[in-house]
N, C-alpha and C positions, 0 to 999 in steps of 0.2 A: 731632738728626740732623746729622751732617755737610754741612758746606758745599759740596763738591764732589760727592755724590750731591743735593742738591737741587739743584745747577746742572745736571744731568745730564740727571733729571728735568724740571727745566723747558723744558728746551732741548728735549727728545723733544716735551713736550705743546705747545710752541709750534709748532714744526718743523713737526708733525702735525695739529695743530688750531686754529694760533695765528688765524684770519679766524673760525672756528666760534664759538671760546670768547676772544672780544678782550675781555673784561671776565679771563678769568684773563692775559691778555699783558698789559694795561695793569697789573691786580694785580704781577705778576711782576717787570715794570720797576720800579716804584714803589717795591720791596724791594730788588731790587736797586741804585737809587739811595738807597735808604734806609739800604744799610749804608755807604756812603760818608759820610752825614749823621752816620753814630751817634757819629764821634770830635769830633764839634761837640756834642754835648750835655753840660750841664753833669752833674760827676763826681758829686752829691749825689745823683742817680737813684737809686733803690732797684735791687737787680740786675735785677727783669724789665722793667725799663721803656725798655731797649733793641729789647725784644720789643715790648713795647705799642706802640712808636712805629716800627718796622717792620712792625707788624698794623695800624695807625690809615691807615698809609702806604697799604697794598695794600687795603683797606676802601674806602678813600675813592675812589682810583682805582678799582677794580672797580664804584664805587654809580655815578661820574661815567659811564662805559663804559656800563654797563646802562640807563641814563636814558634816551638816543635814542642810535637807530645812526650818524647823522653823529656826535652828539657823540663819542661813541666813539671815531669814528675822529680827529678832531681830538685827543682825550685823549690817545691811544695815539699818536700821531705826535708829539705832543708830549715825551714819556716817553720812548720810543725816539729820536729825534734828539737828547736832553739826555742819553741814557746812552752813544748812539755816539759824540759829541761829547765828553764825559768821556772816555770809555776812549780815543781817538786822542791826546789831548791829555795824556792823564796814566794810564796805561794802570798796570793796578793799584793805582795810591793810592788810599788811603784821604780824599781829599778830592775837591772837585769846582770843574774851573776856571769860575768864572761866567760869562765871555764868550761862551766854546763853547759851556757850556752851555746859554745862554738862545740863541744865535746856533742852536745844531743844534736846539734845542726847537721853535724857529720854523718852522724850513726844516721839522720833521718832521710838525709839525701842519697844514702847509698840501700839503704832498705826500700823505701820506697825506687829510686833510678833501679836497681836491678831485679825486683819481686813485680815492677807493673802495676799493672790496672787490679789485680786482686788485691794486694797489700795498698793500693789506695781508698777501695774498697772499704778494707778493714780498719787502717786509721781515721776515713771521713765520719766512721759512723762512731769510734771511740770519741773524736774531738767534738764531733756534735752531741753526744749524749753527755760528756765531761760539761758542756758548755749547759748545756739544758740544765742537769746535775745542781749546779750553784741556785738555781730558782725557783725548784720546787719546795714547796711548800708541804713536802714531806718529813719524817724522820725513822730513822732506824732502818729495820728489816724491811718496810714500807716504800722506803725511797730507793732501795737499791734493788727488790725487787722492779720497779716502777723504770729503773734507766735500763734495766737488763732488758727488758721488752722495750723499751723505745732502740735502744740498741738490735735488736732482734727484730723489729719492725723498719729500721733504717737500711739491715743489711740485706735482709730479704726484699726490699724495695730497690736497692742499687741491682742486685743479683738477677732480678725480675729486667731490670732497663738495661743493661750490661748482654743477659743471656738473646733479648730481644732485639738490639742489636745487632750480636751477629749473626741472630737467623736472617736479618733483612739485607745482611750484605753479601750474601749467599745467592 
């Protein structure tokens, strides 16, 4: 599968479900920080073991997420603060700067672990419209109009299954 339809793809299901299903956002992240690891693994790897260690990656994050929902959230803030923190600092390489990255990992796991389900909310639908962002096929005032509403239709869409939730556990 193409790289940039599964970016696509995951940007929609986070965007849209990313607080529902935080074990596939923390998954997601963990691939996605993992194909930045893959130019660090040594060359003797058999050829699928770039895959293995991109599935080991997103396994492991997703068992961590699913175990308890705080932990969860700490995981995925963690994830996400080490991958916004990569891409601002080194936006496209294939490597990952340590400092940001453990510096944004921190800040993300303690914003998201102590703000919740709102502030997951708010990041799922910044990292899916960020994600979406790289592939449209817009420019200018155009295209940042165009994520603002996909952002604005992602969070009204969480806020809609979030608020509907706990009228049903009522």
């Amino acid at each position: 599968m193409d790289l940039i339809a599964l970016q696509i793809a995951a940007g929609i299901v986070i965007l849209l479900l990313g607080r529902e299903l935080s074990f596939l956002f923390s998954a997601a992240m963990a691939a996605f920080i993992g194909v930045r690891l893959t130019p660090l693994l040594p060359a003797t790897l058999p050829s699928w073991g770039d895959t293995a260690f991109l599935a080991a990656l997103a396994i492991l994050a997703a068992a961590l997420t699913l175990s308890d929902k705080r932990v969860g959230h700490y995981v995925c803030g963690f994830l996400v603060g080490g991958y916004v923190f990569s891409e601002f600092f080194a936006p496209g390489s294939l490597s990952i700067p340590i400092l940001p990255f453990f510096v944004g990992s921190v800040l993300g796991a303690l914003i998201l672990g102590l703000l919740g389900d709102w502030a997951m909310i708010v990041v799922a639908c910044l990292i899916g419209a960020y994600l979406i962002y790289g592939v449209l096929p817009l420019f200018g005032i155009a295209k940042t109009l165009a994520i603002a509403g996909i952002f604005i239709i992602g969070a009204l869409a969480q806020v809609v299954i979030f608020q509907a939730q706990k009228h049903s556990e009522r």
